[in-house]
N, C-alpha and C positions, 0 to 999 in steps of 0.2 A: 544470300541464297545458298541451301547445300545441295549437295552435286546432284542429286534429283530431280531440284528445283529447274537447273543450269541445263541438262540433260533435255527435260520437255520443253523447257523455252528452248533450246535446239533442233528439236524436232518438229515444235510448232512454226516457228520462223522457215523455215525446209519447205515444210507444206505447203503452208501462204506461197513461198518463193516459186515452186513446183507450179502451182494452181495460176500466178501471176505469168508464168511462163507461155501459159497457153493463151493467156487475152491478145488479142489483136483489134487494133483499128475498129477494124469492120466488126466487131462484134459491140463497141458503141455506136456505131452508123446503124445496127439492127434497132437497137432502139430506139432511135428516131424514124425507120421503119415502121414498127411493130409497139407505140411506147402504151399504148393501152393494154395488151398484153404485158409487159414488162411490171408497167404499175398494180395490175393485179398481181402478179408475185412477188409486188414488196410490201401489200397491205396484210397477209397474214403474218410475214417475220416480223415488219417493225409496228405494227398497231393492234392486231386481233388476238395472235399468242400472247405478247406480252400484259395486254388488258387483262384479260380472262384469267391469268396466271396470276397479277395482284388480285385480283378477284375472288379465285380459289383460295389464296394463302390467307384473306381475312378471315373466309368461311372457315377451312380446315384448320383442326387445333392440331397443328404439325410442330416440331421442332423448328428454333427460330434458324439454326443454321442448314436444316432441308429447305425450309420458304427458301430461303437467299438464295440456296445451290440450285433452286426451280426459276425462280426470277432470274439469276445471271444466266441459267441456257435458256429464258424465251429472250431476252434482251438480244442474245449470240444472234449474226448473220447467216445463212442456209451454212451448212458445211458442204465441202470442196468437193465431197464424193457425189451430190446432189446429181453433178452433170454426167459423171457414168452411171448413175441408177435408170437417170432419167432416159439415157442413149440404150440401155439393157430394156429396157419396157416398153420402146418403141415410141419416147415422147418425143416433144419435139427441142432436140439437143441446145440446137442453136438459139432459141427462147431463153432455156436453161441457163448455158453459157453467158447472156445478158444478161438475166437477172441477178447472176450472179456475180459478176462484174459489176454492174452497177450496189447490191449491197455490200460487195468489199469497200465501194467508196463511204455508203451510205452509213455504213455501221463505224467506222472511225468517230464522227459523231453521235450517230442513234444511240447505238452500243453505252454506254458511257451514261448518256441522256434518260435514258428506260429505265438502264436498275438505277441509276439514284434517285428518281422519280417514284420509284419502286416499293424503293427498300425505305426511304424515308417517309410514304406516303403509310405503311405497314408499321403498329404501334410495336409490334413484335421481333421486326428483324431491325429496326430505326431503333429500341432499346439495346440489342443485342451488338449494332455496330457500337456504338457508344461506349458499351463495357470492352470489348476488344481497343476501342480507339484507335477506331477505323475512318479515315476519312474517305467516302464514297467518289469521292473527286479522284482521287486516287488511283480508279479504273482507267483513267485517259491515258496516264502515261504507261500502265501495261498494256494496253492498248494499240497504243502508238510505237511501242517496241516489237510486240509480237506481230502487227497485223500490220500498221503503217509503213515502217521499214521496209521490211521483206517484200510488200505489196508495192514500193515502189520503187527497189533493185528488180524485182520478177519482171516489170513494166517496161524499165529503162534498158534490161537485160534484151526482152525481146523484140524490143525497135530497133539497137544499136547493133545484136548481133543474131538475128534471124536464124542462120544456119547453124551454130553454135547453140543456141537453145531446141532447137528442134532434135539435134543428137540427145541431149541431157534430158529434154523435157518427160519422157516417159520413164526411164530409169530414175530418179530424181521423185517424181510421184511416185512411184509403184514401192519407191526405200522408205519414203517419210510415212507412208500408211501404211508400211507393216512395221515401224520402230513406233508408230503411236499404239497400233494395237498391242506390239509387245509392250510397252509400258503399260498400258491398261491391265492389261493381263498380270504382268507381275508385281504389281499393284493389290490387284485382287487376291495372288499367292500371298504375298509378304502380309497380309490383311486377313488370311484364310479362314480364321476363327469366328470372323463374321459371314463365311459363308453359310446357314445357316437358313431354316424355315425362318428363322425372325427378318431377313431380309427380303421375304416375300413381299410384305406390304410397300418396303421401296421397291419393287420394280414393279408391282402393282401400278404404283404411283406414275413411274418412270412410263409406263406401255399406254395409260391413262392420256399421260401429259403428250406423249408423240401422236398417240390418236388423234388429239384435241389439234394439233400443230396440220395434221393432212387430211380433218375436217373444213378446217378454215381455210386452207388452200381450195378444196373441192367445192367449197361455198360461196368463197368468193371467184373464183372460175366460172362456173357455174350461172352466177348473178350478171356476171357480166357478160353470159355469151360465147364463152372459148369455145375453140372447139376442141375434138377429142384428146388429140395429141399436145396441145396447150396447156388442157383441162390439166392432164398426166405430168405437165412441168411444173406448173404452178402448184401443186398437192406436195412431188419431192420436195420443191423448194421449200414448201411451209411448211414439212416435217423434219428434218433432215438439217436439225439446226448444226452449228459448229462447238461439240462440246471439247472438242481438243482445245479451242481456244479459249473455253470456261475454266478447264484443269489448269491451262496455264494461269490467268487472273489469279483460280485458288491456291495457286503453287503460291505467287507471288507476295499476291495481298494477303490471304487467308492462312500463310502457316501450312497448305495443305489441309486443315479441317479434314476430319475423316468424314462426318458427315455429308459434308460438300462432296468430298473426293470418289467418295460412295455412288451418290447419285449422279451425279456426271459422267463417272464411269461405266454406269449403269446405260446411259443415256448414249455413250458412244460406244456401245456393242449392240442397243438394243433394236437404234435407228438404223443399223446396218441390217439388221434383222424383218425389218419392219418393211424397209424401202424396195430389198432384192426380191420378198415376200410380193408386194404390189407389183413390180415388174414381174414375175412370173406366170403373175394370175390375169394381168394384161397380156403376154404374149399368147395364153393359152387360150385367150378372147380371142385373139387377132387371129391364130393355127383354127377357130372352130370358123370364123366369118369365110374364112376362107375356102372351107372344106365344102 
């Protein structure tokens, strides 16, 4: 790995750890509570995004290393920020906080299980690993270093020393989400040449693919009867996937691929965009009912 590489797996481990910090007990006790709720916001991240996403990549004649870099963020679990979007818009936080707890566990497995389902089910990106000489199995143990680890130091941390993580837990978040977006960013400097109209079509692509992610949240919400403020957890959740933890995979496995690195990158400024957008336009629902 070069020092880039080393860098965001430090950043990404951080996060995880930061975000592991905040579960408690009681926030798996919610979902035995509330688990019909909960299940609806784990059937857009692990079944409906990623379906539809091998779906698209057969239709669309895309680059074979944009497909992969679209299949490895629908495969990704909600990202970490899901639960303050969700708390900013007036959803229902505590939902959030479970569902996303529960797909840290779920995506250890899913994760891993989707895109190589994915990628080998797709005559295009299953040629394309082959010529790099990739083995798609591969995902598990970056997986399990970035997201397993960390996720269960964050866990052990906050049983064993409560008071001692409640100091760090906000400082600790608030560091690791502005060194991921510095890295994105200087990413994008160090890459500046492809800033470009020709990169419109990727983030075309990118605003498309997060739509399609807080469609299937609102749908399957929706189907099943939430109510308002659920409705609003389950959407961030199913938009708002985790692409720091895709950048990482591609640091790892992929060499960085610019293409990859592009769209992912893409994908973790654009969901931030997309999510504090829906929380605004929620709250200024909630200031009119009120009026």
């Amino acid at each position: 790995m070069n020092a880039s590489q080393i860098v965001l797996s430090m950043v990404l481990a951080t996060m995880v750890f930061s975000v592991a910090l905040e579960l408690r007990l009681d926030d798996f006790k919610r979902v035995a509570q509330q688990p019909k709720a909960v299940i609806c916001g784990l059937i857009p991240q692990f079944i409906l995004l990623p379906v539809a996403t091998w779906a698209a990549t057969l239709l669309l004649d895309l680059p074979p290393n944009v497909e992969a870099a679209m299949i490895l963020v629908a495969a990704c679990p909600g990202g970490s920020l899901s639960n303050v979007v969700t708390h900013m818009g007036r959803g229902n936080t505590a939902l959030s906080v479970s569902i996303s707890a529960v797909a840290s566990i779920i995506a250890l497995f899913a994760t891993p299980f989707n895109f190589s389902w994915m990628m080998v089910a797709n005559p295009e990106t299953a040629s394309w690993l082959k010529e790099l000489s990739i083995d798609a199995s591969g995902i598990w143990i970056s997986l399990f270093l970035l997201l397993g680890v960390p996720l269960t130091l964050g866990l052990l941390a906050s049983h064993r020393l409560p008071a001692f993580t409640e100091r760090i837990r906000k400082p600790l978040g608030t560091f690791s989400l502005i060194a991921l977006l510095l890295f994105i960013v200087a990413g994008l400097i160090k890459e500046r040449q492809l800033l470009t109209l020709g990169l419109l079509p990727t983030l075309l692509l990118v605003v498309l693919h997060n739509a399609s992610g807080l469609f299937f949240g609102w749908l399957t919400s929706l189907t099943m009867g939430l109510s308002e403020r659920n409705r609003r957890a389950v959407m961030i959740e199913g938009g708002m996937q985790n692409s720091g933890l895709a950048l990482g995979i591609i640091a790892v496995q992929f060499n960085s691929d610019l293409g990859m690195v592009t769209l992912a990158s893409l994908w973790g400024i654009w969901h931030i965009v997309s999510g504090m957008s829906l929380a605004y336009v929620w709250r200024r629902k909630d200031a009119r009912l009120l009026d």
